[in-house]
C-alpha positions as a Python dict, from the first residue, in 0.01 Angstrom:
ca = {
    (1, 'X'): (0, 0, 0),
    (2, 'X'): (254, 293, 60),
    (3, 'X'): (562, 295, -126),
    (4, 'X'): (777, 129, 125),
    (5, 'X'): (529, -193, 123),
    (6, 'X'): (574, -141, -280),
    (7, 'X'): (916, -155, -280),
    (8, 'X'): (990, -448, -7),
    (9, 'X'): (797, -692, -226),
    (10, 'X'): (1039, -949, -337),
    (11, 'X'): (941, -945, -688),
    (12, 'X'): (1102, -593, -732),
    (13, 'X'): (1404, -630, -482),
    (14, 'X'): (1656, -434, -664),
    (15, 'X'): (1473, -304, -941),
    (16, 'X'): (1365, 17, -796),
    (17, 'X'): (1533, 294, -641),
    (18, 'X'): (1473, 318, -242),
    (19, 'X'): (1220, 498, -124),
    (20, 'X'): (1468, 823, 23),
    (21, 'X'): (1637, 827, -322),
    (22, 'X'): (1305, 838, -480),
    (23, 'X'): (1247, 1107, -296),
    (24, 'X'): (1533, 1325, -364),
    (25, 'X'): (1419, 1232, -713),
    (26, 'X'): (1093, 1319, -738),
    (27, 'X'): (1227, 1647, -573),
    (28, 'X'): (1446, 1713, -857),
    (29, 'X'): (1101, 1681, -1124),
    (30, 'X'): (910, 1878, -868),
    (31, 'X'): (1184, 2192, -886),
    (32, 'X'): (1295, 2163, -1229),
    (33, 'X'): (1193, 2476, -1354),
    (34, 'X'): (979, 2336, -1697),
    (35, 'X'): (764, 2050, -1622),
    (36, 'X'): (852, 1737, -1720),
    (37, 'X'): (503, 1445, -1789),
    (38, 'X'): (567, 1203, -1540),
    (39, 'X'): (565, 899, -1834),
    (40, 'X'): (905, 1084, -1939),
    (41, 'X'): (1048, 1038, -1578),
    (42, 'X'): (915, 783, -1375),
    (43, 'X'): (1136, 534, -1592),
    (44, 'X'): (1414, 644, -1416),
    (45, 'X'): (1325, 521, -1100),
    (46, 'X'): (1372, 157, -1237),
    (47, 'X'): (1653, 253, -1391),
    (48, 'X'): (1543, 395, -1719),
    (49, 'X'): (1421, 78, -1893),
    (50, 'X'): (1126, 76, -2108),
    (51, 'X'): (952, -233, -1942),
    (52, 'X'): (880, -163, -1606),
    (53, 'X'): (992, -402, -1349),
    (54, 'X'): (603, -489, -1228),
    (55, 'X'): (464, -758, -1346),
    (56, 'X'): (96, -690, -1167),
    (57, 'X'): (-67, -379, -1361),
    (58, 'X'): (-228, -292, -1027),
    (59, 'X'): (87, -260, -827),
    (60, 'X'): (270, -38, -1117),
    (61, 'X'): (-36, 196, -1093),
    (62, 'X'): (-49, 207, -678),
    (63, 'X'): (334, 310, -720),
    (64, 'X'): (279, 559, -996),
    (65, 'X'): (29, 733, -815),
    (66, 'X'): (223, 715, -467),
    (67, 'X'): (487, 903, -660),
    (68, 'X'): (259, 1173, -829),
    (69, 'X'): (66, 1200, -487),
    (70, 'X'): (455, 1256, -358),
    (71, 'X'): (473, 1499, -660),
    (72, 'X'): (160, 1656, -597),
    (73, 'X'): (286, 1783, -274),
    (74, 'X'): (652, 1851, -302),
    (75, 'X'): (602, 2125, -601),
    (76, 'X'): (388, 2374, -416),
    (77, 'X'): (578, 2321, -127),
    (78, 'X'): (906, 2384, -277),
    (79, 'X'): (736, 2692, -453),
    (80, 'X'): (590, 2815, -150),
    (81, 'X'): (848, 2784, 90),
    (82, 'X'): (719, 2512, 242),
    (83, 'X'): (948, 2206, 175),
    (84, 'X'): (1116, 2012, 445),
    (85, 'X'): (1358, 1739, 476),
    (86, 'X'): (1180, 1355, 461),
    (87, 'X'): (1162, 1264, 812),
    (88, 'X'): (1385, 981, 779),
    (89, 'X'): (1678, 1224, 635),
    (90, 'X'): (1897, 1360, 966),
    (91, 'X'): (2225, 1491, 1034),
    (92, 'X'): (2427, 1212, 1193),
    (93, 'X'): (2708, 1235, 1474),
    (94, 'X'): (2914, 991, 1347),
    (95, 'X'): (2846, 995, 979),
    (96, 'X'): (2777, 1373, 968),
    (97, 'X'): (2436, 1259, 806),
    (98, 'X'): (2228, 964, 775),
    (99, 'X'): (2215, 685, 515),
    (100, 'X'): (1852, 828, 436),
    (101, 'X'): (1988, 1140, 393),
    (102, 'X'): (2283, 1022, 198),
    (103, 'X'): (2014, 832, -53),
    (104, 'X'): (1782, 1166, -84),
    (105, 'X'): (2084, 1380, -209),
    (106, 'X'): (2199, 1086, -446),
    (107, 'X'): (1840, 1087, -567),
    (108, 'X'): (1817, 1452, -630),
    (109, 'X'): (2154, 1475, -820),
    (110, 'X'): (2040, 1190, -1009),
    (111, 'X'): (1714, 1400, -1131),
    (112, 'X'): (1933, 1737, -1169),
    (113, 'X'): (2088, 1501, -1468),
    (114, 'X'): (1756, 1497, -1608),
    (115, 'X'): (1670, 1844, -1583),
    (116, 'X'): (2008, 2005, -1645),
    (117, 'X'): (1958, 2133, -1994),
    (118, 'X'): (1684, 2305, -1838),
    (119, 'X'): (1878, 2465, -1570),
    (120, 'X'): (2112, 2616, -1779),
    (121, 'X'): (1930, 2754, -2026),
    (122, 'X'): (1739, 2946, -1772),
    (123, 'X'): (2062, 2997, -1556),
    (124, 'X'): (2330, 3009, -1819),
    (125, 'X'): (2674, 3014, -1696),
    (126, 'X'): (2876, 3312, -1510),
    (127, 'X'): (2522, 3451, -1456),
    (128, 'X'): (2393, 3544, -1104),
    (129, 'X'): (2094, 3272, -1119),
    (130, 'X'): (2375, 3006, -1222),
    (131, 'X'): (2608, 3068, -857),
    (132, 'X'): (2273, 3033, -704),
    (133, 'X'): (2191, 2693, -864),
    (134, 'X'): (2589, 2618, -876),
    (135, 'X'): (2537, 2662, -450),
    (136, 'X'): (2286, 2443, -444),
    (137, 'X'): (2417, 2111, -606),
    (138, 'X'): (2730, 2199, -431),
    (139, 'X'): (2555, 2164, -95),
    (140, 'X'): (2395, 1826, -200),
    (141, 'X'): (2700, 1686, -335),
    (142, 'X'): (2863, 1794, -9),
    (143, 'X'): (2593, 1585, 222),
    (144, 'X'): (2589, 1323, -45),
    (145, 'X'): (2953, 1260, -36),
    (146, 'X'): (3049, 1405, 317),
    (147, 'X'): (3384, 1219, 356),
    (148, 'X'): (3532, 1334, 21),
    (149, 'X'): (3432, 1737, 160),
    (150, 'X'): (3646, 1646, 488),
    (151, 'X'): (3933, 1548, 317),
    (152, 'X'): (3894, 1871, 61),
    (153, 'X'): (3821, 2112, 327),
    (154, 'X'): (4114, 1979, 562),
    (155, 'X'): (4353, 2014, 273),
    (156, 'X'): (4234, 2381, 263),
    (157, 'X'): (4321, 2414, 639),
    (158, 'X'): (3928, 2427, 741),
    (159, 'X'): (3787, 2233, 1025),
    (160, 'X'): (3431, 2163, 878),
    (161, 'X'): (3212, 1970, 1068),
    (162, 'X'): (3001, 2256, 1254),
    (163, 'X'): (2910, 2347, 825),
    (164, 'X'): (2717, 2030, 712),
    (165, 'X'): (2458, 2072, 991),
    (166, 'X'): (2450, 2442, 884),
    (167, 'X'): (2443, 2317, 522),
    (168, 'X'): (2171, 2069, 593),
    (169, 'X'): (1953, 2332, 784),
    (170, 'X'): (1985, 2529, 436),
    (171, 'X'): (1890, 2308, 226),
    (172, 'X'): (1506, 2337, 269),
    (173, 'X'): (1514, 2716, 230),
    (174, 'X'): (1808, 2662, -72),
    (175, 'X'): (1595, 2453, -229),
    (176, 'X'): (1266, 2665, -206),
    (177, 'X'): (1454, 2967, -385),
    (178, 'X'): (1601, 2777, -653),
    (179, 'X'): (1251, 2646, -760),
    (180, 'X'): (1118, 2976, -757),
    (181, 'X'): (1363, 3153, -937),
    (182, 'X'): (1340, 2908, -1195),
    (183, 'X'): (972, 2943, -1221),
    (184, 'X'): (964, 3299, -1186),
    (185, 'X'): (1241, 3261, -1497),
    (186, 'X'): (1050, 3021, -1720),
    (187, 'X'): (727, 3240, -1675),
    (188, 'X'): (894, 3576, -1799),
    (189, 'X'): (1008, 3387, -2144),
    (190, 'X'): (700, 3270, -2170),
}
């Protein structure tokens, strides 16, 4: 079963997060800069309960190991400058981005929550590393929430439509060099 198949079966309508916010989830865990056990995490996808919302043992472990497997090959892409955009996420004419796109960022702020003690202990505030990692969730707030940035950026006199697909193009890259700066960081406490 993939993860859409999981997540369509009526049983669990609602329960779980879609599969593009799981994404930008599981993107979060796979650039947080100390590894978190998936048993601490995956939780959140149902929305943090204790019980899981499965009530067939097999289908919890097919989607636990469709999300390590997802895991698995986010983290050395992110660290080796790899990662790319989820097919499904794309810029959008008339919404400046897609819903899928929209979902991903959602999901990835949602997992910066997690990690965010993390972050800035390795990237403490006014520091260079922090502007860096301060740029980043800007960017992904920006695509999550692309009419609020209109309205902002008009205010400021600044036609901005030409910068989300710039800002989407740099997210992959953006992305990349925050997870390795925050391994690279982690490693030389260590």
């Amino acid at each position: 079963m993939t993860l859409n198949e999981i997540l369509a079966q009526p049983e669990l309508k609602d329960r779980l997060i879609n599969e593009p916010k799981t994404q930008g989830f599981v993107t979060a865990m796979a650039a947080a800069p100390n590894l978190l056990p998936p048993q601490e995490w995956i939780p959140f996808l149902w929305g943090g309960e204790e019980v899981s919302p499965f009530g067939d043992g097999e289908q919890l472990e097919n989607y636990i190991e469709l999300v390590i497997a997802m895991w698995n090959e986010y983290r050395p892409d992110l660290l080796e400058d790899q990662w790319v955009w989820p097919a499904e996420c794309k810029l959008d004419d008339a919404d400046i981005v897609n819903q899928e796109a929209r979902d991903f960022c959602e999901g990835l702020l949602q997992g910066w929550q997690l990690t965010k003690d993390d972050w800035e202990a390795i990237m403490p505030e006014n520091s260079e590393d922090n502007a860096l990692l301060g740029g980043v969730l800007l960017s992904i707030s920006m695509l999550y929430d692309p009419e609020t940035c209109l309205v902002t950026l008009a205010e400021q006199g600044i036609e901005g439509l030409e910068q989300f697909e710039e800002i989407f193009n740099a997210i992959p890259p953006m992305l990349c060099g925050l997870t390795a700066r925050g391994a690279l960081l982690v490693d030389q406490e260590l």
